[in-house]
N, C-alpha and C positions, 0 to 999 in steps of 0.2 A: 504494500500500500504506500502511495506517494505522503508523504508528510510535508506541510507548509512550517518553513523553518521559522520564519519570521517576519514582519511588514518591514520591506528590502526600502522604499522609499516613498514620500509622498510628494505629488508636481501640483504644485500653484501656480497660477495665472499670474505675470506681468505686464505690464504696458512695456510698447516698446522702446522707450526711451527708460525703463526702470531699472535697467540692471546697476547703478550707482544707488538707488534707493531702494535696492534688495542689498545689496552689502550693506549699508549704512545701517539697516535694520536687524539684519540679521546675524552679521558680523559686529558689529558695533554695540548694537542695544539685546540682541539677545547674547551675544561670545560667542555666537558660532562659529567651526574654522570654515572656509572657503574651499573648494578642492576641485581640480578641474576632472571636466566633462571627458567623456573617453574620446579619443581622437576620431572614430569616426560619426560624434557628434560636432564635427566643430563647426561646421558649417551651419549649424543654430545659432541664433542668440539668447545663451543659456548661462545660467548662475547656479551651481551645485555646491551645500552646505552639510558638513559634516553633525547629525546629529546626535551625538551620543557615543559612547566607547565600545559599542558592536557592530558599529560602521552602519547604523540606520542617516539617510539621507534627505534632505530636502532638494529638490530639483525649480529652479523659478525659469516659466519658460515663459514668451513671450507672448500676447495676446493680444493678436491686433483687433480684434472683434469687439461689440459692446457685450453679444452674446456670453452670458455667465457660463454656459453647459457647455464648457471648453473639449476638442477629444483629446486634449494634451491632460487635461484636470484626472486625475489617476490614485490607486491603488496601486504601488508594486508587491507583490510577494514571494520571497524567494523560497521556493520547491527544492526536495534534494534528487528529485528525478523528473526532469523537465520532459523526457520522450516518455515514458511511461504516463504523467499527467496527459501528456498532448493525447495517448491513442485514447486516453480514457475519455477524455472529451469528445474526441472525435466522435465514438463510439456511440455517446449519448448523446449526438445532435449539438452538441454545442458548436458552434460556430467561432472559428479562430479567424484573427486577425492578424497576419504579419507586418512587420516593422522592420525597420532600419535595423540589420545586424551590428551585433557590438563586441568586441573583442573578447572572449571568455565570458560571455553572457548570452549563451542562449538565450532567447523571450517569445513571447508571443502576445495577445493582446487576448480577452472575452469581456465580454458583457452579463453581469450577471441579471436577473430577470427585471431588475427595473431601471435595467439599462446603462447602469454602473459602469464605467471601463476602469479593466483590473488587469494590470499587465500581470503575467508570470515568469517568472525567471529561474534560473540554474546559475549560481556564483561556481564557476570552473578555476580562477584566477585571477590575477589583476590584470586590468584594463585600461590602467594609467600608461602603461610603456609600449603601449602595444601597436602596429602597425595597423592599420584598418582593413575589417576582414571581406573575404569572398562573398557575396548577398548568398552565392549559389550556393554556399558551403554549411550554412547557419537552418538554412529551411531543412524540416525532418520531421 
């Protein structure tokens, strides 16, 4: 049986001109540390904040829309067997959503029934040094 290890991260909405007034806030007046985005994120304009000492995270992504019901606005939760969750899903009609692969982090995207978007993921490694990976290589 697949176990949810833990809530891997949570993404909030910024305006696009806020990534100075997400540091300031968050780094500043809450002490969070700062930590960058994995390289084959960079091409976002995104703020990633270290929340806590088991590496749970905040992600501030950008929101050009007035619309609140962002599909960036998320749930991450990190799985210790991300192919085994996907076929169970699969299985049961859930509908998967692919994304942008990320270096030692398999993911996928679902919806839960009231329409929630709740990425899942597999922590393989760190994703700080890593070269940006194959799309074809991540999908499974």
């Amino acid at each position: 049986m697949v176990t949810i290890q833990r809530v891997q991260h949570v993404s909030v909405p910024m305006r696009p001109d806020g990534q100075a007034e997400a540091r300031r806030f968050y780094s500043s007046h809450l002490g969070l540390t700062e930590i960058p985005p994995p390289v084959d994120l960079s091409h976002l304009a995104i703020v990633w904040f270290q929340a806590g000492a088991d590496g749970d995270e905040i992600h501030c992504f950008v929101d050009e829309r007035a619309d609140s019901r962002l599909p960036v606005q998320h749930l991450c939760l990190e799985v210790d067997d991300l192919a085994a969750l996907r076929a169970n899903l699969q299985a049961a009609g859930v509908a998967i959503q692919e994304t942008d692969p990320i270096h030692n982090r398999p993911r996928c995207f679902v919806r839960d029934p009231f329409g929630n978007l709740i990425e899942l993921t597999e922590i393989t490694g760190p994703y700080d040094v890593a070269a940006p990976v194959d799309a074809s290589a991540s999908a499974g």
